[in-house]
C-alpha positions in Angstrom: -13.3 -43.4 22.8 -14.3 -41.1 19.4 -11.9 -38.5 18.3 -13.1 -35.4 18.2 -13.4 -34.2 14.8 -11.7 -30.7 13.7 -11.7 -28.7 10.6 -8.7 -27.8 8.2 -10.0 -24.6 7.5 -7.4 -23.7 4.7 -5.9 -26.2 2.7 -4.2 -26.0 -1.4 -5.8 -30.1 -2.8 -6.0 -28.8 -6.0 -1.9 -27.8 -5.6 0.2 -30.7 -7.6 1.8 -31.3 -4.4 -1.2 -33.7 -4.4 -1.8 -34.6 -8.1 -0.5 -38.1 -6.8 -2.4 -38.9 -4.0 -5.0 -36.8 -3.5 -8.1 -39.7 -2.7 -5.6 -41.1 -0.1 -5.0 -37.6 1.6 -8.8 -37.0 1.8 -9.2 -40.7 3.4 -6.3 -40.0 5.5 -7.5 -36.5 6.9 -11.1 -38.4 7.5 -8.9 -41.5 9.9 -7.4 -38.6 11.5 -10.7 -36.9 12.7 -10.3 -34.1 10.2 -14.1 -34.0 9.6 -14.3 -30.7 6.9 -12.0 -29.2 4.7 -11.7 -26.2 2.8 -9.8 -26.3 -0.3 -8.6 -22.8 -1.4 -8.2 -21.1 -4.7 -5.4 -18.6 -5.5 -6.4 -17.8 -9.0 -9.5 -19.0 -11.6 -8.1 -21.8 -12.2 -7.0 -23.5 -9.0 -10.4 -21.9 -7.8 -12.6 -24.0 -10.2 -10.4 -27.3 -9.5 -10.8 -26.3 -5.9 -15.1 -26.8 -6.7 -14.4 -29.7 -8.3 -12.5 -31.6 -5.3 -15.4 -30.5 -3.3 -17.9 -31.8 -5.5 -16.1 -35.3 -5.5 -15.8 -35.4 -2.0 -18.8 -35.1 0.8 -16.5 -33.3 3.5 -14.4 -31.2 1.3 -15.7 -27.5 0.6 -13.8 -24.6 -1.5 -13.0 -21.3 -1.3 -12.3 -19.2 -4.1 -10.2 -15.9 -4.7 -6.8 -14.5 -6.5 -3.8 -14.2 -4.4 -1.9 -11.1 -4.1 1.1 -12.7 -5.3 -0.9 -13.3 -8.8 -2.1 -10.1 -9.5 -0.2 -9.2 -12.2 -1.8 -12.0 -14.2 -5.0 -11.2 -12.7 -7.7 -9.5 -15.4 -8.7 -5.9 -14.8 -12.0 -7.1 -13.1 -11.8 -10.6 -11.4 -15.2 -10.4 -10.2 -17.4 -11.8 -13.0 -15.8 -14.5 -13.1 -15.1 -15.2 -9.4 -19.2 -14.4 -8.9 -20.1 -17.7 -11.7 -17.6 -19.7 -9.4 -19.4 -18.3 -5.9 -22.6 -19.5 -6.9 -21.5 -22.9 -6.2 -23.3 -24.4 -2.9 -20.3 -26.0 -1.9 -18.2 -22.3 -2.2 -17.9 -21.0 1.6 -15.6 -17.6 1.2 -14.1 -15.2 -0.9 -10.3 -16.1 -0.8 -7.6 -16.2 -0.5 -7.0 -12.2 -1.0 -4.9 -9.8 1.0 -1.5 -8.2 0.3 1.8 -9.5 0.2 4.8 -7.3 0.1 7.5 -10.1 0.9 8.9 -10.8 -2.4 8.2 -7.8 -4.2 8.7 -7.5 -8.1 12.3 -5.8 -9.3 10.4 -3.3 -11.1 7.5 -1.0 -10.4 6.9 -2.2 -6.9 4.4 0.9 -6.8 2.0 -0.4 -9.4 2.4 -4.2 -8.0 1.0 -2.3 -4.5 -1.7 -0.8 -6.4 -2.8 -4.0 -8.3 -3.4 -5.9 -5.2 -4.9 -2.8 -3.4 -7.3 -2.8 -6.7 -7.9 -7.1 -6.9 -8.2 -6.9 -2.5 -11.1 -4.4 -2.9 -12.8 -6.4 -5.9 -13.3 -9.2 -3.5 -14.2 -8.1 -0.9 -17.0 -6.2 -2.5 -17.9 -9.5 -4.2 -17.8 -11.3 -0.6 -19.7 -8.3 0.4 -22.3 -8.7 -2.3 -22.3 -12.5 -2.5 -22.8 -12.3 1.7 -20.2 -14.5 2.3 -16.8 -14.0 4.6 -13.2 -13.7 3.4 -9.9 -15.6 3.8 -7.3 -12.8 4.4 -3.7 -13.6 3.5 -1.4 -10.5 4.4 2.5 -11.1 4.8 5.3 -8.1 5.4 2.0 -5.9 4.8 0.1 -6.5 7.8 -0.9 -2.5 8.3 -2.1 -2.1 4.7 -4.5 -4.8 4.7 -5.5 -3.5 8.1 -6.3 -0.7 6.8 -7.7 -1.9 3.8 -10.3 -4.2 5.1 -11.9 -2.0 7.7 -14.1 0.2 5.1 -15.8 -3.3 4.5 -15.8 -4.5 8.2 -19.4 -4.2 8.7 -20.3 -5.8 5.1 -17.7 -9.1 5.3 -15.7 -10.4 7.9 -12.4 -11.9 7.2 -10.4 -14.6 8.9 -6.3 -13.6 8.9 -5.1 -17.2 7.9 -1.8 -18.5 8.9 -1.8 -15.7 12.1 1.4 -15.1 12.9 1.8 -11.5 14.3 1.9 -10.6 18.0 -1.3 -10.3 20.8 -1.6 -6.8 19.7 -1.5 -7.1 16.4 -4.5 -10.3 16.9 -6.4 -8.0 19.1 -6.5 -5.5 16.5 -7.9 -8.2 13.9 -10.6 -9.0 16.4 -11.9 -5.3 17.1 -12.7 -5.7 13.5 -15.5 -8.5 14.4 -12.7 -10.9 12.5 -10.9 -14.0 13.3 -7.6 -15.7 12.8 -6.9 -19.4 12.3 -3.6 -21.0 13.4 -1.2 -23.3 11.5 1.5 -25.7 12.4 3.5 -22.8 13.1 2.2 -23.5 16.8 4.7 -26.1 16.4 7.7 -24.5 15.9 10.4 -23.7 18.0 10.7 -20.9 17.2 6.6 -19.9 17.6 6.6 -18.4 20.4 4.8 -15.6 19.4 2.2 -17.7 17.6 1.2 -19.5 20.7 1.2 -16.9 22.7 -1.7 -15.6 20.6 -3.1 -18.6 20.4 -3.5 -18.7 24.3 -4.5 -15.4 24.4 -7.2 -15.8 21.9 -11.1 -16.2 23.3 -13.6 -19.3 22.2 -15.3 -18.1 19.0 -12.0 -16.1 17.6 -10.3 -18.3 15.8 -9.4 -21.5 14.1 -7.3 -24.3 12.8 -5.7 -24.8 9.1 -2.5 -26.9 7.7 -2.3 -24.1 4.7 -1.0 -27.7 3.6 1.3 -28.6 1.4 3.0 -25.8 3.3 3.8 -25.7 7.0 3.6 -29.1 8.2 3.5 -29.1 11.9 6.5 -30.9 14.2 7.1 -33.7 14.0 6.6 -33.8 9.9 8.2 -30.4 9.6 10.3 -29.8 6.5 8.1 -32.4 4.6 4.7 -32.1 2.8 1.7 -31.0 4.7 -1.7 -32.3 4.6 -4.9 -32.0 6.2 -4.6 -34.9 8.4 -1.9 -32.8 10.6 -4.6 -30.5 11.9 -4.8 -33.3 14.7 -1.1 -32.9 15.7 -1.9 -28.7 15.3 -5.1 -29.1 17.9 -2.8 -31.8 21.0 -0.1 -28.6 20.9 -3.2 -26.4 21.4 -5.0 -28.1 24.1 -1.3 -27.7 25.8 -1.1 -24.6 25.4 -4.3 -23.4 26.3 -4.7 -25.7 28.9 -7.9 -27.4 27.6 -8.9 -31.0 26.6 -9.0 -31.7 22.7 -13.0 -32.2 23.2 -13.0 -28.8 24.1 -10.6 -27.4 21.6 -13.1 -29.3 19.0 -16.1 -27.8 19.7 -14.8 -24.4 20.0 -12.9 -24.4 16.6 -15.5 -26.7 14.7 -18.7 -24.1 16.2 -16.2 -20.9 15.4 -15.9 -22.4 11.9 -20.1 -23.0 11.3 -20.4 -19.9 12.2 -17.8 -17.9 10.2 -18.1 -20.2 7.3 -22.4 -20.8 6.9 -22.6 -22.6 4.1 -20.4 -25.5 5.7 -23.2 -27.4 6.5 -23.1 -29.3 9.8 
């Protein structure tokens, strides 16, 4: 019987976790169903080497963005040059970009705030103008970005990668018109939480990632991540949510076409 393919919806190839390996990762992913990839930028330059994997590889595609951790390397205006780079046919989203107050600077944690406020709205007027969708990253700032991204809710949509908030919080993503995506967090003993959105979640509102080299679902947890362990992410999802993997496939993969258009069938 064919596997049913699924998507790694957020992945980090161009990350040297990979520098290595990286053909055998791709051909792995492909054995393991994995039928599309998105490789993610975080700055200029890991955005262009994200294009560059997808050029050299059919089923990989790229997104590309400046993290908020980077934003005080960021220039005053990352849009030019994140606009040459979104021309690309192979460039899906805008991403990633949020806000991340987790590890905040030692100084001047009110201008750090304001730069990823400032480099957050820059892209997603540039998704808006560009009429694509965005990755969201937000961590320990999950009200901010909130509030943030709803001015632009009916110009781009946004997907909240690596979801790990409660029902509520999910529900409030999805009033929006956005989605979230799930990583191997679903895995975790101590995702409870996670899963419990995940069951509560409807077809068409979210989707599947690795956010590899990070996260690697049980039973590789602890060790590097790659996109071939979206197939161990999807059998603890059909458990959970009481479905077969077929269906689980075709729910994700049809979520992701939709969200992500120029991921050509």
């Amino acid at each position: 019987m064919k596997t049913p393919p699924f998507y790694d919806t957020h992945a980090h190839l161009g990350f040297p976790d990979f520098a290595a390996d990286l053909p055998q990762v791709i051909a792995r992913a492909h054995e393991a169903g994995v039928a599309k990839v998105i490789s993610i930028g975080t700055d200029l330059e890991s955005s262009a080497r994200a294009i560059q994997i997808a050029e050299a590889n059919p089923h990989v595609y790229a997104a590309v963005g400046w993290h908020p951790t980077h934003v005080l390397e960021a220039p005053e205006d990352v849009r030019p040059a994140l606009r040459a780079l979104a021309q690309h046919p192979k460039v899906v989203a805008v991403g990633e970009t949020g806000l991340d107050y987790h590890r905040p600077p030692e100084a001047d944690f009110e201008h750090y705030k304001t730069r990823q406020a400032e480099i957050f709205r820059q892209q997603m007027e540039l998704a808006a103008e560009m009429g694509l969708n965005c990755i969201i990253h937000q961590r320990d700032s999950f009200e901010d970005t909130l509030a943030q991204l709803t001015p632009f809710a009916s110009r781009t949509r946004g997907v909240f990668h690596c979801f790990s908030e409660s029902v509520e919080a999910m529900r409030r993503v999805l009033a929006l018109g956005c989605l979230v995506s799930f990583t191997g967090i679903v895995t975790f003993k101590n995702g409870g939480n996670v899963r419990e959105a995940l069951k509560a979640a409807a077809p068409g509102q979210f989707m599947f990632e690795t956010d590899c080299p990070f996260l690697a679902p049980v039973p590789y947890r602890g060790k590097r991540c790659e996109p071939a362990y979206v197939r161990d992410i999807a059998e603890l999802a059909a458990g959970v949510r009481n479905c077969s993997l077929e269906e689980l496939s075709a729910m994700t993969c049809e979520t992701a076409q939709r969200f992500f258009p120029k991921l050509k069938g």
